[in-house]
DSSP file (Angstrom, degrees, kcal/mol; ACC not computed):
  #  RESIDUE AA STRUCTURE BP1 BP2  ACC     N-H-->O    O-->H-N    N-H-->O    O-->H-N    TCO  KAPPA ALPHA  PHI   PSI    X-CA   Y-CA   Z-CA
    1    1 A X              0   0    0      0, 0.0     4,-0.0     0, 0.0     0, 0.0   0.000 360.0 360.0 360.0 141.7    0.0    0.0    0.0
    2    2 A X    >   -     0   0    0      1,-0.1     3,-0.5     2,-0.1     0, 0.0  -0.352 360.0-116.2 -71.4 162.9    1.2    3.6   -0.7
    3    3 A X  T 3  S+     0   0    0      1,-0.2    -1,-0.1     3,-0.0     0, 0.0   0.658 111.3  35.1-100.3 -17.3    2.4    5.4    1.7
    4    4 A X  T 3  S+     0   0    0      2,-0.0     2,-0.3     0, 0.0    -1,-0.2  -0.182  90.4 126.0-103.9  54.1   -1.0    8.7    1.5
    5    5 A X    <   -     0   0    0     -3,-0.5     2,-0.2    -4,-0.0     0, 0.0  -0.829  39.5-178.7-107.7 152.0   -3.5    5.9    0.5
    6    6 A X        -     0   0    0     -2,-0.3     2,-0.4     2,-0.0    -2,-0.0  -0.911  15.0-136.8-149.1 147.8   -6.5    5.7    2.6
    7    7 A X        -     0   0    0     -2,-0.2     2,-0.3     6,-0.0    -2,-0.0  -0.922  18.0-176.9-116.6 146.2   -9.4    3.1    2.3
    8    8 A X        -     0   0    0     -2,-0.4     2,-0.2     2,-0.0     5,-0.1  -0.877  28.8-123.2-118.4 158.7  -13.2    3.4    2.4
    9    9 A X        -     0   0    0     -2,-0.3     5,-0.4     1,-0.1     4,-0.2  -0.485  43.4 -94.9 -87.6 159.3  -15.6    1.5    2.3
   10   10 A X  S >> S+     0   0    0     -2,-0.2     4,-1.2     1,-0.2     3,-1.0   0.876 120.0  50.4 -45.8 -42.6  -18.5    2.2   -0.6
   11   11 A X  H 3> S+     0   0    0      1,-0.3     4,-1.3     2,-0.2    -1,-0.2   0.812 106.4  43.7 -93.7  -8.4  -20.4    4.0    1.9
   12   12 A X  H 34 S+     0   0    0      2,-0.2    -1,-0.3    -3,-0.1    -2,-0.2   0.317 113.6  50.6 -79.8  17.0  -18.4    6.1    3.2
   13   13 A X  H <> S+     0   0    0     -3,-1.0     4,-0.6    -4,-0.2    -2,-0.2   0.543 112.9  50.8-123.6 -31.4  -16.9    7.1   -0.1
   14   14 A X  H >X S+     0   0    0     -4,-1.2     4,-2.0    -5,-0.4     3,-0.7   0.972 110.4  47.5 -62.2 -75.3  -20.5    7.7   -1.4
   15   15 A X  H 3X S+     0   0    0     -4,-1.3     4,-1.5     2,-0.3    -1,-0.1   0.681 114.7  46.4 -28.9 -53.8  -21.6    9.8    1.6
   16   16 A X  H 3> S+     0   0    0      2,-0.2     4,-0.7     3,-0.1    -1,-0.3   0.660 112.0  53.4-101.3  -3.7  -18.3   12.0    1.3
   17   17 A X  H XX S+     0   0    0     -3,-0.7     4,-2.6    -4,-0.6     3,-0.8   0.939 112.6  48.6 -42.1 -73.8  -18.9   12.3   -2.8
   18   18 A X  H 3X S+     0   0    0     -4,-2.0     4,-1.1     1,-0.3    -2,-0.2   0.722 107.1  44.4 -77.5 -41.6  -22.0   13.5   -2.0
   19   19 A X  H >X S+     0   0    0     -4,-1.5     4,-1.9     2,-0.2     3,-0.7   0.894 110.8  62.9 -82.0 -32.8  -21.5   16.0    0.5
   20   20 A X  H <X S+     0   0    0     -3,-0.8     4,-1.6    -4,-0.7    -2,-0.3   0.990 114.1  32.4 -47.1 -65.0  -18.4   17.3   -1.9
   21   21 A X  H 3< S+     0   0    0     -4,-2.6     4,-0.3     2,-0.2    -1,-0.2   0.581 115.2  58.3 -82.5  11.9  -20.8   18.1   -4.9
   22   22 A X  H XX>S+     0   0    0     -4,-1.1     3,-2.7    -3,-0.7     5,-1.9   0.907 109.8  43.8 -65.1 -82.7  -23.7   19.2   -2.5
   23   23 A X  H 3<5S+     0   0    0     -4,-1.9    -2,-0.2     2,-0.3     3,-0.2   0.525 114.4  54.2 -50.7 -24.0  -21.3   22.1   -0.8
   24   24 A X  T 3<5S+     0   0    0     -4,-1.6    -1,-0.3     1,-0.2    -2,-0.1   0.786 105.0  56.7 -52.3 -31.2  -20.2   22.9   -4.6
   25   25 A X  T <45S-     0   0    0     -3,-2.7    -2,-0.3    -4,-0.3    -1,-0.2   0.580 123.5-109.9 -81.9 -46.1  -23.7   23.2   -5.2
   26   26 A X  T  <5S+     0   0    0     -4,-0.5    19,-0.4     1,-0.2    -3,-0.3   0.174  76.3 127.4 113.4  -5.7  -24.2   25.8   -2.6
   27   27 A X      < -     0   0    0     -5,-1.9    -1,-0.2    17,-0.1     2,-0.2  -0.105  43.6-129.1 -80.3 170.0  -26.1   23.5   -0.3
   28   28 A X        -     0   0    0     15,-2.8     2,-0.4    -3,-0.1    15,-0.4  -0.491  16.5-122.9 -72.9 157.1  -26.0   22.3    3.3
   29   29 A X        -     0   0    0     -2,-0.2     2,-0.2    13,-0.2    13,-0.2  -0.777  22.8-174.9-113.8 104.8  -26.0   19.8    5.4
   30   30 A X  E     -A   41   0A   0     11,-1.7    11,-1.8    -2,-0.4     2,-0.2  -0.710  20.1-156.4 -78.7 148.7  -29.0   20.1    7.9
   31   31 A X  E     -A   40   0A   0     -2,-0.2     9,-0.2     9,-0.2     2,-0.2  -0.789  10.8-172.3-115.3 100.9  -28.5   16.9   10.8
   32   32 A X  E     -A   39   0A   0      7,-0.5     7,-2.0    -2,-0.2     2,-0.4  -0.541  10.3-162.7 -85.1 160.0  -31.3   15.6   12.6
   33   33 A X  E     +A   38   0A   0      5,-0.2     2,-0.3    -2,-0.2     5,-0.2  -0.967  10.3 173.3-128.7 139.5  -31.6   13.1   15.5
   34   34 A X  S    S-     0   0    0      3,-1.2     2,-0.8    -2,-0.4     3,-0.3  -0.766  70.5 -36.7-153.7 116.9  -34.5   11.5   16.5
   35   35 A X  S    S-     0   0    0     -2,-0.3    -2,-0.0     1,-0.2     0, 0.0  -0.760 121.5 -36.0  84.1-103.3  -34.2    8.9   19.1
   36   36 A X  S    S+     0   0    0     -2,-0.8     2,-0.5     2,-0.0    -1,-0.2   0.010 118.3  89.8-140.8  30.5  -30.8    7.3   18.3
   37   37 A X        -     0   0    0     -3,-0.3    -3,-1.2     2,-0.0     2,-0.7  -0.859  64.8-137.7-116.3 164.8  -30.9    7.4   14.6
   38   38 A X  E     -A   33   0A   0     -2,-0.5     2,-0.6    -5,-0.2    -5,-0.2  -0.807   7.0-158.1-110.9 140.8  -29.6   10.3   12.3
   39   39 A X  E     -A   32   0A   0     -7,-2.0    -7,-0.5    -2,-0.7     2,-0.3  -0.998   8.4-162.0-101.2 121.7  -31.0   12.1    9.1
   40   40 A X  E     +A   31   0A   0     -2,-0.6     2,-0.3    -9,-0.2    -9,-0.2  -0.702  17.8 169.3 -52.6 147.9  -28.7   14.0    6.7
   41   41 A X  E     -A   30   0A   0    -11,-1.8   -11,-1.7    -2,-0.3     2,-0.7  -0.936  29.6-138.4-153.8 147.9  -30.3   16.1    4.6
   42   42 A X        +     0   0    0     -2,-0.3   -13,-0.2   -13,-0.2     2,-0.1  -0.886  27.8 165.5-115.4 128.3  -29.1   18.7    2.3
   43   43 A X        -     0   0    0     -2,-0.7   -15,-2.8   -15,-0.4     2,-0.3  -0.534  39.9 -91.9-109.7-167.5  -31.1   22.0    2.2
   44   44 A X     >  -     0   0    0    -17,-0.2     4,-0.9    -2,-0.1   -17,-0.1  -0.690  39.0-109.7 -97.8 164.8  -29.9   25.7    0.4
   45   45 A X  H  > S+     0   0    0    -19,-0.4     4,-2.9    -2,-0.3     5,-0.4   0.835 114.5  62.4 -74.6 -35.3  -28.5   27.7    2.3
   46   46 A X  H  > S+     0   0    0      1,-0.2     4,-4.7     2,-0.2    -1,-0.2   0.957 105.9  49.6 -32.3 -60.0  -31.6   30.1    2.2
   47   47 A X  H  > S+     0   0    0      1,-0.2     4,-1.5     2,-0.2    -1,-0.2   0.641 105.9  49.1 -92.9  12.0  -33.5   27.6    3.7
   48   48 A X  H  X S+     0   0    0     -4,-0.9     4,-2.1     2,-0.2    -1,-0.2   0.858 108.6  54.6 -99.7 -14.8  -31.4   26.9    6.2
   49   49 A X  H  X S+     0   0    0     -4,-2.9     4,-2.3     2,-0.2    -2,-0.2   0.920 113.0  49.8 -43.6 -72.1  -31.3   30.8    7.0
   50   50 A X  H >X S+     0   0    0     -4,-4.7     4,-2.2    -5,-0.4     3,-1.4   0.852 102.9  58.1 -28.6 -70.0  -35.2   30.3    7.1
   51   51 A X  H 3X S+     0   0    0     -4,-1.5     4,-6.6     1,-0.3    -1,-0.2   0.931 110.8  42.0 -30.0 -83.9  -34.9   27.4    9.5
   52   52 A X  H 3X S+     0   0    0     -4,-2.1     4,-1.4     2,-0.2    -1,-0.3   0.691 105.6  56.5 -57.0 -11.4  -33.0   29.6   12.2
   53   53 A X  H XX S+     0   0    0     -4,-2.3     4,-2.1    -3,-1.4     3,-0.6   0.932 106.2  54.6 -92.7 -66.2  -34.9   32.6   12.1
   54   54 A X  H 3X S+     0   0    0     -4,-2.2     4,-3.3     1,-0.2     5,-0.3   0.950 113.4  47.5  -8.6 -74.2  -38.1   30.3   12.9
   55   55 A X  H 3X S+     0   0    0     -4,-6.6     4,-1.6     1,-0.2    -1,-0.2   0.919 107.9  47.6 -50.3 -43.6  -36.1   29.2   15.7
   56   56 A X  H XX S+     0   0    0     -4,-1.4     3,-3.2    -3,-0.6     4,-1.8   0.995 118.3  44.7 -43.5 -70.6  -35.0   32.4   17.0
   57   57 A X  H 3X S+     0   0    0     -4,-2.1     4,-1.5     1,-0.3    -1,-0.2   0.816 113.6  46.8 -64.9 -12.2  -38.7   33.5   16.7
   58   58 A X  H 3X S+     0   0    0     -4,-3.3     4,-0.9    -5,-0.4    -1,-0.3   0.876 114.4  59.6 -75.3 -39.7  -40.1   30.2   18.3
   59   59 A X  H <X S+     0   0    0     -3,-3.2     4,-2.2    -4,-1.6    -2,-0.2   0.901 107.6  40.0 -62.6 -78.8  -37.0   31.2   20.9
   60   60 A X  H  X S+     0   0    0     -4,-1.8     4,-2.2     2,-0.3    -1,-0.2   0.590 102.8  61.2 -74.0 -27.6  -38.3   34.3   21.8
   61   61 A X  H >< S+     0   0    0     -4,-1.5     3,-1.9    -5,-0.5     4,-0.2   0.670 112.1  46.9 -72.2 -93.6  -42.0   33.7   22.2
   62   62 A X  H 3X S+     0   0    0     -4,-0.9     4,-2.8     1,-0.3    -2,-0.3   0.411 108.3  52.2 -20.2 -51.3  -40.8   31.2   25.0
   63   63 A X  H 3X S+     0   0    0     -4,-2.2     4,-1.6     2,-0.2     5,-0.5   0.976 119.8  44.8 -51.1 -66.1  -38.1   34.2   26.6
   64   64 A X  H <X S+     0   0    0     -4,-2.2     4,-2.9    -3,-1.9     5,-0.5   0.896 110.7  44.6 -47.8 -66.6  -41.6   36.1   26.6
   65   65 A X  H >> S+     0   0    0     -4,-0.2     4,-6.3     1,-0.2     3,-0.8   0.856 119.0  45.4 -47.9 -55.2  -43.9   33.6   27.9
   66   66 A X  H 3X S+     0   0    0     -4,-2.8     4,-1.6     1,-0.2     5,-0.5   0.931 113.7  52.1 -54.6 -69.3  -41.0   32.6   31.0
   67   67 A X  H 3< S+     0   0    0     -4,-1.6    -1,-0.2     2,-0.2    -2,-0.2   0.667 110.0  46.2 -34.4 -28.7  -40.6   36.4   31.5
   68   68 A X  H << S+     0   0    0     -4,-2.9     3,-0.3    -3,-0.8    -1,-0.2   0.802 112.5  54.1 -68.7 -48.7  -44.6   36.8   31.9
   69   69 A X  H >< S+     0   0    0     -4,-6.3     3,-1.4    -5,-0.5    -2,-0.2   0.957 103.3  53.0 -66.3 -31.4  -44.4   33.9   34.1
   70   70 A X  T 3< S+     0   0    0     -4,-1.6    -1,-0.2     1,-0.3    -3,-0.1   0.556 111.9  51.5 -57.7 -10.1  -41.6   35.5   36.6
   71   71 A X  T 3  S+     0   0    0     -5,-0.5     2,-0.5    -3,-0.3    -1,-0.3   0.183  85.7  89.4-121.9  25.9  -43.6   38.1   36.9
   72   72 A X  S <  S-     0   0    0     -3,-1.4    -4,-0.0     1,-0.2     3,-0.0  -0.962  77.6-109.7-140.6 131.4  -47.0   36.9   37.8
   73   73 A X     >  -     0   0    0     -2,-0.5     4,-1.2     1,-0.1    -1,-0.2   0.137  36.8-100.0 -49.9-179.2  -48.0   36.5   41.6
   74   74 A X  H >> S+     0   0    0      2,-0.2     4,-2.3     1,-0.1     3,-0.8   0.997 128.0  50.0 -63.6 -59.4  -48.4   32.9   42.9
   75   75 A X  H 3> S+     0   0    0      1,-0.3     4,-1.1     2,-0.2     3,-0.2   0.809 106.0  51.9 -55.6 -54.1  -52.1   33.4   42.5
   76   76 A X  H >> S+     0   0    0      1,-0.2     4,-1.5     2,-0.2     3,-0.5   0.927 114.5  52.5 -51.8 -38.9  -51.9   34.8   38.7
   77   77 A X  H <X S+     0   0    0     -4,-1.2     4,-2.2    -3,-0.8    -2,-0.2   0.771 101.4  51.5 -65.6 -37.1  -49.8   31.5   38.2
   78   78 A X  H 3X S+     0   0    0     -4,-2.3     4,-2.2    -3,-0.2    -1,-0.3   0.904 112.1  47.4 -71.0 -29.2  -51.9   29.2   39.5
   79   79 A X  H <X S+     0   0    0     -4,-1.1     4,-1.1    -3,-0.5    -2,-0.2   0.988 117.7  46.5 -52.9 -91.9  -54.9   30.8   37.1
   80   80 A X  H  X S+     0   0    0     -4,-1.5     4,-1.7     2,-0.2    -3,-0.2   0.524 112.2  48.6 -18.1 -57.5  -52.4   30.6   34.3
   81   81 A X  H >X S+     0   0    0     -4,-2.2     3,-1.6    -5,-0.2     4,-0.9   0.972 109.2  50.8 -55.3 -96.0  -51.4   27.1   35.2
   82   82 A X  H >< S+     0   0    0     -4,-2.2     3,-2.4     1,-0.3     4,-0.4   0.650 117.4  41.5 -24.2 -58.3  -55.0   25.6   35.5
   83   83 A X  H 3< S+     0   0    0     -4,-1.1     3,-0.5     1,-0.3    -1,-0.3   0.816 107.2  53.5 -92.0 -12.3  -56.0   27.0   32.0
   84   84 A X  H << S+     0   0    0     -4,-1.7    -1,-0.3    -3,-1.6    -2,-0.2   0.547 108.1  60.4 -73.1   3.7  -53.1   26.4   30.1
   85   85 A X    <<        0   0    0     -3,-2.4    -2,-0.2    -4,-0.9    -1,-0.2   0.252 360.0 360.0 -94.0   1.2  -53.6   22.6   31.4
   86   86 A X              0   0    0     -3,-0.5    -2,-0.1    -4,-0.4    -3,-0.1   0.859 360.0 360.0-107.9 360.0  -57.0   22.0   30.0
């Protein structure tokens, strides 16, 4: 074997082919987990701009809502509590 050879296997060779001409492409690579598997996905870079500014605003109604709640007596909380449970 030479001495800067490295081996893959088909999918790993596949996987890092892919992600080369994706990122030439202008894309991404969004990764999700759910539970103990992974997703790859490749979005544009727009919509992965998109993506985070959703989060941010999703982000910030929560900062609001906790910042309402820190500020509400026990009594408003319990009110608050009861009808956001039904």
């Amino acid at each position: 074997m030479e001495k800067d050879t490295v081996v893959l296997n088909i999918r790993d060779y596949n996987e890092l082919r892919d992600f080369k001409q994706y990122i030439e492409k202008n894309y991404t690579l969004k990764v999700s987990n759910f539970h103990y598997s992974r997703i790859d996905t490749y979005i544009t870079k727009d919509e992965a701009v998109k993506e985070v500014v959703d989060k941010l605003n999703e982000a910030t109604v929560k900062l609001k809502e906790i910042d309402d709640i820190k500020n509400m007596s026990y009594w408003e909380f319990r009110k608050w509590k009861k009808q956001s449970n039904k």
